[in-house]
C-alpha distance (Angstrom), angle and dihedral (degrees) to the residues before:
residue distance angle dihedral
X1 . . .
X2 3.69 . .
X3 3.84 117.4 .
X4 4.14 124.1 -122.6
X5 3.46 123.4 -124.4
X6 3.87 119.8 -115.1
X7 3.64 113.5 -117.0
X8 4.11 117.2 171.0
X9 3.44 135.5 173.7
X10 3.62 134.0 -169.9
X11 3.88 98.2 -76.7
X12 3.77 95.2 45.4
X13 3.19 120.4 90.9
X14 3.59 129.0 -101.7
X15 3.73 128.9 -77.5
X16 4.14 84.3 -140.1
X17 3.95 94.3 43.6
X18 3.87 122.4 134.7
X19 3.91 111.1 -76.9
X20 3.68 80.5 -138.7
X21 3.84 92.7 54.7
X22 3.66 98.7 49.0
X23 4.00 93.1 47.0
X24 3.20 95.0 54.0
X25 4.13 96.3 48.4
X26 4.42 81.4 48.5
X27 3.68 90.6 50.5
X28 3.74 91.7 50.3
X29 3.70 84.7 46.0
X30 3.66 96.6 48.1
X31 3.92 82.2 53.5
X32 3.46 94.1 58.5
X33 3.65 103.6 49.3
X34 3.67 90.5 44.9
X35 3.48 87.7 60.8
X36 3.24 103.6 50.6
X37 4.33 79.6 56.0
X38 3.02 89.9 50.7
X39 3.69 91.3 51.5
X40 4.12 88.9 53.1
X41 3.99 94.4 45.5
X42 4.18 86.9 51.1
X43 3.84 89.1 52.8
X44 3.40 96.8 50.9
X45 3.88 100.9 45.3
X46 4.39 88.1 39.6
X47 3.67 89.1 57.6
X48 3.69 96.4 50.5
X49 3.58 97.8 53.6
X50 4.07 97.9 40.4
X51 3.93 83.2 48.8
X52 3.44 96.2 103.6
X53 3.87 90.9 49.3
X54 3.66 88.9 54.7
X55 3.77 91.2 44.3
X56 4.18 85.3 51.7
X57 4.11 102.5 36.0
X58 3.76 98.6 42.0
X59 3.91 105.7 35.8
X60 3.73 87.7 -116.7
X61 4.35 108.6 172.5
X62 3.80 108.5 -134.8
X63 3.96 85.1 -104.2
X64 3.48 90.1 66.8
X65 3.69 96.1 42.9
X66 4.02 86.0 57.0
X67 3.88 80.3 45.3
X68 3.91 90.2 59.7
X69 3.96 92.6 58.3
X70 3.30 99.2 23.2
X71 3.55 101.8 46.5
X72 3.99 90.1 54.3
X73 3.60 94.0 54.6
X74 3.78 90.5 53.2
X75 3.54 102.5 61.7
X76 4.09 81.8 33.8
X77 3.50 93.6 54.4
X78 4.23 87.4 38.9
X79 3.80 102.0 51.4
X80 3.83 98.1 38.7
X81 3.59 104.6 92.6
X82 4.27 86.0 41.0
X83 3.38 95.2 56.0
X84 4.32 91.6 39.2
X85 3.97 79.2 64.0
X86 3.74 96.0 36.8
X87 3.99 89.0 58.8
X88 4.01 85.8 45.2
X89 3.72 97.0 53.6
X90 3.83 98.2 29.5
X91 2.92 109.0 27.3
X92 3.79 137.9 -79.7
X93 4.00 101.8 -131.0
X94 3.82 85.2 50.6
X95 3.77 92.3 48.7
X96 3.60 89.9 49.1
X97 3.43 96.1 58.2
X98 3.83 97.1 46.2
X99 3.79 91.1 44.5
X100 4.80 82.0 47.8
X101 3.76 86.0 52.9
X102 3.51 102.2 39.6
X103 3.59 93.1 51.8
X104 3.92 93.3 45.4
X105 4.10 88.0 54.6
X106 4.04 87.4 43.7
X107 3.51 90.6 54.8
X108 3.74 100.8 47.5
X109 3.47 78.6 49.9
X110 3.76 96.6 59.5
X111 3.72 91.6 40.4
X112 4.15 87.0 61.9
X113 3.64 99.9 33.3
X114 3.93 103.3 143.5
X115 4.09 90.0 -144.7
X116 3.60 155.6 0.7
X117 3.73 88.3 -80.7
X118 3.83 100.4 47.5
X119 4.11 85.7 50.6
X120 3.46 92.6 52.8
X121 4.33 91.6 52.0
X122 3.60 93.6 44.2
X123 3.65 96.3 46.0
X124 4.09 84.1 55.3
X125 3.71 86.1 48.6
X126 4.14 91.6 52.7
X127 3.76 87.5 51.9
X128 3.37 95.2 47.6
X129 4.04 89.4 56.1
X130 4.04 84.7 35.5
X131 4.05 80.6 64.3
X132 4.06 96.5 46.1
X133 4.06 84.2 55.4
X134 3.82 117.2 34.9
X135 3.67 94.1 54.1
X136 3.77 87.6 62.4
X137 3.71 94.3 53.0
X138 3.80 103.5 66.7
X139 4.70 82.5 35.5
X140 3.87 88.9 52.9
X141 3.78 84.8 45.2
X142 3.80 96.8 44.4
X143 3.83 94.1 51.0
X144 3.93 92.7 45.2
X145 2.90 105.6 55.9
X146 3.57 136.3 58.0
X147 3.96 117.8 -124.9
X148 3.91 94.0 -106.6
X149 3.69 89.8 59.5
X150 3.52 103.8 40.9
X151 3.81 95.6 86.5
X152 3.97 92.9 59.9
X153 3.56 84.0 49.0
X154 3.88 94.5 49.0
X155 4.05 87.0 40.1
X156 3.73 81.1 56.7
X157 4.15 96.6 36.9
X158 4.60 78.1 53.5
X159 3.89 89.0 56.1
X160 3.84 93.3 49.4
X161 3.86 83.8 54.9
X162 3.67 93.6 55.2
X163 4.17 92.0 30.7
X164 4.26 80.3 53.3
X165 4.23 93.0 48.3
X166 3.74 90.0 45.3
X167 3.74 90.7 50.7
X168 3.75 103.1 42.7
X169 3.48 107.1 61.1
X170 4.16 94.0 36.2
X171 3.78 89.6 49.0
X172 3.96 93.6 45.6
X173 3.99 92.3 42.0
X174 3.96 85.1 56.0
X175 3.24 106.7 30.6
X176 3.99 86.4 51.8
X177 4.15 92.1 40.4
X178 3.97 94.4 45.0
X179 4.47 84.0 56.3
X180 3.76 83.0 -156.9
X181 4.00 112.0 -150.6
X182 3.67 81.2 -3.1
X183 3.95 96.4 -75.9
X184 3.36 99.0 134.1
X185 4.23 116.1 -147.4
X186 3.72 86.9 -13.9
X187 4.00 98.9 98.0
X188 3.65 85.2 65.5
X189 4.33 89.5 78.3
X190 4.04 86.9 30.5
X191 3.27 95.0 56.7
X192 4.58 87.8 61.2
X193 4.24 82.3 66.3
X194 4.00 100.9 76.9
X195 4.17 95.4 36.4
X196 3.64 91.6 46.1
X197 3.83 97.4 46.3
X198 4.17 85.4 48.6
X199 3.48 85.8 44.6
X200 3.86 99.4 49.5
X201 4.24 91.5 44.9
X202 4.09 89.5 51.5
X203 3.45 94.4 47.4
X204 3.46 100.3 52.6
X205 3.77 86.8 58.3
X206 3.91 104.0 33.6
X207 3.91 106.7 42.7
X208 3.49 126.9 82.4
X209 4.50 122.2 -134.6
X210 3.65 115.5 -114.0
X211 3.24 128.0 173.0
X212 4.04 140.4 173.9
X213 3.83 106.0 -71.6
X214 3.72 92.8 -119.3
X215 3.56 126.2 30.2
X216 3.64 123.6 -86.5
X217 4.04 129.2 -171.9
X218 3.87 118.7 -143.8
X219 3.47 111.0 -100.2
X220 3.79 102.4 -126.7
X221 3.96 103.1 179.7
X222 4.31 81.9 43.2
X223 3.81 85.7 53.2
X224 3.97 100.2 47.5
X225 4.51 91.4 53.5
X226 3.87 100.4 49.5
X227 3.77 84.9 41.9
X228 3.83 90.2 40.4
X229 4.09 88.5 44.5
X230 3.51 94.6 41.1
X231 3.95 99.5 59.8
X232 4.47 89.4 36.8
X233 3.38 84.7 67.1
X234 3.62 113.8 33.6
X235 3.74 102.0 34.0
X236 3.87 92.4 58.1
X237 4.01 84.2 49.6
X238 3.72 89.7 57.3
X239 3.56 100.5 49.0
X240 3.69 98.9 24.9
X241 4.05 95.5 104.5
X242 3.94 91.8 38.4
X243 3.46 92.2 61.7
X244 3.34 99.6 32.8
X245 3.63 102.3 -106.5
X246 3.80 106.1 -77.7
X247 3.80 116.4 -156.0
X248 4.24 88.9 -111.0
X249 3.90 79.1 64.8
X250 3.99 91.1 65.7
X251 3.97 89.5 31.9
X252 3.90 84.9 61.5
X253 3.66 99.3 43.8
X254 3.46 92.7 43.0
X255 4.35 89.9 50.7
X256 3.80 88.4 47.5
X257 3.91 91.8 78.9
X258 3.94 88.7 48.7
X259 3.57 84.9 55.8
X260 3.30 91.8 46.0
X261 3.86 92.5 50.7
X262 3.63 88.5 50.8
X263 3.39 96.8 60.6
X264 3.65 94.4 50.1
X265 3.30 87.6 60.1
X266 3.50 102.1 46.8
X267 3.84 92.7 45.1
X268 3.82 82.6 57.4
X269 3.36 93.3 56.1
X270 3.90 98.4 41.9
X271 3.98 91.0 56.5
X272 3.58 90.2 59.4
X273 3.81 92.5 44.7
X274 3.55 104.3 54.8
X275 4.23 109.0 -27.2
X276 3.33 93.0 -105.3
X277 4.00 112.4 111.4
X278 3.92 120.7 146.2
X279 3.82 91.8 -123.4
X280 3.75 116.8 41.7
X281 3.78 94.1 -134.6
X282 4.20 92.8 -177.4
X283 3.98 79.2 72.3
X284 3.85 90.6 76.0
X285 3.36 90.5 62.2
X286 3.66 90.2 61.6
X287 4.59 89.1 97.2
X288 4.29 78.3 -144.5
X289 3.77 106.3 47.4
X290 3.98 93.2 38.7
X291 3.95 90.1 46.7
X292 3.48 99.4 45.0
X293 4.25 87.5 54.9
X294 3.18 89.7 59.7
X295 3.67 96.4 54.1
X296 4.30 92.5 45.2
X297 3.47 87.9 52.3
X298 3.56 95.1 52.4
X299 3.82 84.5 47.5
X300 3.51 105.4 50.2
X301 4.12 89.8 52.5
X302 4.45 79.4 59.9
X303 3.05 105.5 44.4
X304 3.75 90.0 43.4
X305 3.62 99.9 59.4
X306 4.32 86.8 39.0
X307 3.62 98.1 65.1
X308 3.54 104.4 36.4
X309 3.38 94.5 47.4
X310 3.68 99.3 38.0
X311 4.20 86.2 60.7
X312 3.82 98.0 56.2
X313 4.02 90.5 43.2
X314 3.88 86.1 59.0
X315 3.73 101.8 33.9
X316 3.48 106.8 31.2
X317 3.84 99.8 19.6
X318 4.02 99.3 45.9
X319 3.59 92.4 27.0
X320 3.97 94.1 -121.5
X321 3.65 129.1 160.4
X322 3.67 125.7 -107.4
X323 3.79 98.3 -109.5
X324 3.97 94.7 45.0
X325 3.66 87.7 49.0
X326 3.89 87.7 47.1
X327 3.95 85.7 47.8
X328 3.87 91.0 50.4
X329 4.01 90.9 61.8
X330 3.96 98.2 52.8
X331 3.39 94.3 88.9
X332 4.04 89.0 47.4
X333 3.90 84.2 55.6
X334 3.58 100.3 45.2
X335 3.69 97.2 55.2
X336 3.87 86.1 45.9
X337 3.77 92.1 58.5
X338 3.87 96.9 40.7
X339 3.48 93.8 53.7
X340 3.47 105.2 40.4
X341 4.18 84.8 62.3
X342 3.36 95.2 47.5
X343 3.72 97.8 44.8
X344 3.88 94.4 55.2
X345 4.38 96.0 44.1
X346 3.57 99.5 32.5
X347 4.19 121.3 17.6
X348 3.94 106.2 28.3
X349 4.17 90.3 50.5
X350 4.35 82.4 52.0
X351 3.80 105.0 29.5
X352 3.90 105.6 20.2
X353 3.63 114.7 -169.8
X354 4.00 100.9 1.7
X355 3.64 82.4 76.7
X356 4.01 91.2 62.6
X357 3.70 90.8 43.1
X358 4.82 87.4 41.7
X359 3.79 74.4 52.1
X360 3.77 101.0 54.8
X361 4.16 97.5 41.5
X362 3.83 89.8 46.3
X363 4.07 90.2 53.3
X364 3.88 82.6 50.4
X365 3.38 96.6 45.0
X366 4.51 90.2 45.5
X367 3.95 79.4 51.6
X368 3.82 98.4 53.4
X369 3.64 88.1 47.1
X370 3.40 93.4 44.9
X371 4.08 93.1 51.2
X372 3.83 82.4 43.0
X373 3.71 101.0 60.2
X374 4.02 92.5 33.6
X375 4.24 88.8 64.0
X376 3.91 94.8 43.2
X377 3.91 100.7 40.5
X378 4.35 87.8 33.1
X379 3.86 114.1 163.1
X380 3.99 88.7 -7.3
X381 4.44 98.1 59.3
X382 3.90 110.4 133.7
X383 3.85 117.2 -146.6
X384 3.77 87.5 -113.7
X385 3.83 88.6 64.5
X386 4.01 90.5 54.3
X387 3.68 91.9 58.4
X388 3.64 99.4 80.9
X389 3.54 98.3 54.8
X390 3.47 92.2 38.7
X391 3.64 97.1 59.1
X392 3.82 92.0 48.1
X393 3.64 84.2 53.8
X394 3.76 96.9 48.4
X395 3.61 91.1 44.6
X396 4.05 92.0 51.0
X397 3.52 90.5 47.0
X398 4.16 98.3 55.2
X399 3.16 90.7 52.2
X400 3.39 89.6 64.8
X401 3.69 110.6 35.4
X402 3.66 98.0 60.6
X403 3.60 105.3 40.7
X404 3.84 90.5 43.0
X405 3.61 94.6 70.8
X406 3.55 95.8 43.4
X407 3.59 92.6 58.4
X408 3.37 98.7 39.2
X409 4.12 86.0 53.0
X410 3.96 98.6 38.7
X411 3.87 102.3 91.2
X412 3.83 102.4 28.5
X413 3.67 118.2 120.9
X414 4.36 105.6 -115.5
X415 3.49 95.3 -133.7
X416 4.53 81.9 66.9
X417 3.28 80.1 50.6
X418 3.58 96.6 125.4
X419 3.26 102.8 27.4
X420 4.28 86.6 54.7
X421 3.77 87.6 47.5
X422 4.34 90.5 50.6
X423 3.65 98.6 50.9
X424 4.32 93.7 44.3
X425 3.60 85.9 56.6
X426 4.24 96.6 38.3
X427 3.58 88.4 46.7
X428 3.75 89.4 53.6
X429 3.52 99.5 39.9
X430 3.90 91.2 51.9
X431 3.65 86.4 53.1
X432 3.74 85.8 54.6
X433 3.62 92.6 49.3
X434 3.73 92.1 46.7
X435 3.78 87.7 55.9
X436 3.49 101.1 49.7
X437 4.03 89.8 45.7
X438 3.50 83.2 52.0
X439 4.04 95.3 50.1
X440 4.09 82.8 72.0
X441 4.27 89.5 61.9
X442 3.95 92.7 28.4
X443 3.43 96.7 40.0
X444 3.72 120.8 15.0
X445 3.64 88.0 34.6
X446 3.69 90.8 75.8
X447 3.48 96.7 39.3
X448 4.43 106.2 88.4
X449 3.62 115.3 -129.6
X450 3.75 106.0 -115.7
X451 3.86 105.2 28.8
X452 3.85 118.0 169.7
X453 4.05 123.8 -117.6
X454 4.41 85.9 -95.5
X455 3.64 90.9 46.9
X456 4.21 105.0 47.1
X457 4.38 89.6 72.3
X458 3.70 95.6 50.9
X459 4.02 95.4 38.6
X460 3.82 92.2 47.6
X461 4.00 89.5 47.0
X462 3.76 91.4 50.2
X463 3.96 93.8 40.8
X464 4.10 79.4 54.7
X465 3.67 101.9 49.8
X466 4.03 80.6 54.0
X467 3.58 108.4 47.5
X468 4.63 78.7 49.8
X469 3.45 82.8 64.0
X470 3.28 103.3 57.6
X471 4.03 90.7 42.9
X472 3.98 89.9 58.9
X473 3.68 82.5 50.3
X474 3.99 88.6 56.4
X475 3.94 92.2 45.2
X476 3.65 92.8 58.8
X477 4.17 94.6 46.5
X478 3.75 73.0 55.4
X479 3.45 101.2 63.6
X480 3.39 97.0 39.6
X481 4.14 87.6 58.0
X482 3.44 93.3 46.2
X483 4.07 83.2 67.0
X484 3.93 86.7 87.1
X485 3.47 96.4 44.9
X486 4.27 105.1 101.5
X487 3.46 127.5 -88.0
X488 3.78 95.0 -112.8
X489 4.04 122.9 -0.7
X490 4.05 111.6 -102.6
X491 3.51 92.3 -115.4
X492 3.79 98.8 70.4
X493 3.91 87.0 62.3
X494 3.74 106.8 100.8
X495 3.77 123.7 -129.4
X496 4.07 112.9 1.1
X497 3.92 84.7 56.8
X498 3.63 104.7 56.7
X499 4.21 90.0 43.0
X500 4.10 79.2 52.0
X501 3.51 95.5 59.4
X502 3.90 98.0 60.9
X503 3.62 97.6 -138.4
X504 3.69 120.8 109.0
X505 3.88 123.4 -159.5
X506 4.15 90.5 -151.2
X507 3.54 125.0 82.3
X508 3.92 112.8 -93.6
X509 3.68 98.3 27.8
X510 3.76 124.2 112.7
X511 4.16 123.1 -84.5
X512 3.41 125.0 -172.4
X513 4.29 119.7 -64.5
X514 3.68 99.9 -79.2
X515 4.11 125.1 -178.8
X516 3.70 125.9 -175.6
């Protein structure tokens, strides 16, 4: 891995400084930027569980509701790999902060929005910011750190995840049961306004400027065809079964891929121009990175058809309340969190990838169960009979989430920091996107049209036991992928590794390229 050069100025600090100085000013760092994860995981998972709420208080149709998820991880999934290479040329502490205060305005914005329709924009405005910010996360990470540390650091990245799905449903079951000042579900955006103003004054003091270590320009034309590519072939995936899946819906999918060749082609051609291309296609030659976006992909398009769908079968299909449908989930979230520490510090160092692919067949295996006990309990199942499946699921799914990263990460070059760090979290947003277009044929396609009051519970079960299916189905494709993953991430090889990184934990040896 290719070392950074060391540029300082006066309000950096030091190249000589303390070790003990400069960790502690990373690990504040690291705090920050977690949070502001954390703070992106939370709004996901509150949303999802205050949807029917929404759905009830606002008139919202059940287009709009997919709108509401959906239409965030579009312009999530869009403006990742832009603002990746935003951070890389700009800088990624000053992306960070404009992607912190973006979302903070985009959520008060939700929390006000007049109607369905103003929801809908402003949650595409949050995920837009959402995509100037994330990116920066796993880049400030990535140039921190040094590659011997990065797996505590993506053990501790895994326990956010879990630490974000325990929170999100809890918080949005309570915030939306408590009706606080009488506004309903909207406290669960509102609440986004004090942690990303605290968030936004610490990290303008605590985090450190990198940047790429030669300059880069934004590639505007690269820019306009993923975004262009992106939204021909999701949008027509999200509407598809509302409008009845008109023929320029396939014409549009189908032209996606020719964007997408296109911009292959013209990335190719922009590297050798000036070595500035939008997506850093010599990454994909890297067997790891190239692999391992395979497998998120795959993932997101799971895990986005799960959670929606696994909120409307509990609140709308067995009637249950926000908070006991929040409650339901904690042991889903615990086993997350739990495993995704221990599969980073003590499994992946032993076992290397067979904990991925122990990951993948237990989620399949917590999904079976789960479609198992949801036909033989049906309208009747107690949340204590969802916990067993749940926790196999959980446990399947931390042992994937934390370890994925790092693998994905472990042999790309810092100075593609960024533009590494975009496309992991496009290709996993897309996947989400693709799952929650799909929840309309999955889902809603086995759901009739005009059902009575006796016949929504048992549809809405049934339309659940289906869409499980076709998530097992995902988890094994998964396993099967993760077959080109390697053996054992480069970072648990001693020595060669940590020289790699180009960060030294002794005083006088080189960190990443900080500016003030």
């Amino acid at each position: 891995m290719t070392s950074t050069e060391t540029t300082l100025s006066s309000t950096a600090e030091p190249v000589d400084a303390p070790a003990g100085a400069g960790d502690r000013r990373r690990w504040f760092a690291l705090a920050i930027v977690m949070t502001a994860a954390f703070m992106d995981l939370v709004d996901v998972t509150i949303v999802n569980i205050a949807i029917p709420s929404i759905q009830q208080d606002a008139g919202a149709s059940f287009s709009q509701i997919q709108w509401i998820t959906a239409g965030y991880a579009l312009a999530f999934a869009a403006g990742l790999i832009t603002g990746g290479r935003l951070g890389d040329i700009h800088g990624r502490k000053r992306l960070f902060l404009i992607g912190i205060a973006g979302f903070t305005v985009a959520s008060a914005l939700c929390g006000f929005a007049a109607n369905p329709e103003m929801l809908v924009a402003s949650r595409i405005l949050q995920g837009a910011m959402a995509a100037m910010m994330v990116p920066q996360v796993l880049s400030i990470v990535h140039a921190t750190f040094p590659a011997h540390e990065r797996g505590k650091v993506f053990g501790l990245f895994g326990a956010i995840v879990g630490l974000g799905a325990v929170s999100g449903p809890l918080l949005g079951a309570l915030l939306t049961e408590w009706n606080l000042f009488g506004l309903e579900w909207r406290p669960i955006f509102l609440i986004n306004l004090p942690v990303g103003v605290v968030a936004l004054f610490l990290g303008r003091r605590f985090i450190s400027e990198s940047k790429a270590p030669r300059a880069l320009k934004l590639d505007l034309v690269g820019v306009a065809l993923v975004t262009l590519g992106l939204l021909m072939l999701l949008y027509p995936l999200t509407r598809g079964r509302e409008l009845g899946w008109p023929v320029w819906g396939y014409v549009s999918m189908a032209g996606a891929l020719v964007v997408f060749a296109a911009l292959v082609a013209y990335e190719k051609r922009k590297t050798a121009r000036d070595g500035s291309p939008l997506v850093e296609l010599s990454l994909f030659k890297v067997k790891s990175f190239a692999a391992g976006i395979a497998v998120q992909t795959v993932f997101g398009v799971g895990l986005g058809v799960f959670f929606l769908v696994w909120t409307l079968y509990m609140q709308v299909g067995l009637g249950w309340s926000p908070l006991r449908a929040g409650l339901t989930g904690v042991p889903f979230s615990i086993a997350v969190s739990a495993a995704a520490g221990m599969s980073v510090q003590l499994l992946v160092p032993r076992f290397g990838r067979k904990v991925l692919q122990a990951g993948a067949l237990t989620m399949a295996l917590g999904v079976l169960l789960y479609i198992w006990e949801s036909d033989r309990y049906g309208m009747s199942i107690a949340s204590w009979q969802m916990a067993l499946p749940l926790v196999v699921m959980g446990a399947g799914m931390g042992f994937i989430v934390a370890p994925l990263t790092d693998a994905v990460l472990s042999e790309v070059p810092r100075e593609h920091a960024g533009s590494a760090s975009g496309l992991i979290n496009t290709v996993q947003q897309m996947g989400n996107a693709l799952g929650l277009g799909l929840v309309s044929v999955l889902f809603f396609g086995e759901i009739g049209d005009r059902l009575t009051p006796a016949q929504v519970g048992p549809a809405f079960v049934n339309a659940f036991q289906h869409a499980l299916g076709w998530v097992a189905a995902v988890m094994a494709v998964i396993y099967l992928l993760m077959f080109a993953l390697p053996k054992r991430p480069a970072q648990h090889v001693e020595g060669a590794d940590a020289e790699d990184a180009g960060v030294g934990t002794a005083a006088g040896e080189r960190e990443p390229e900080l500016v003030g």
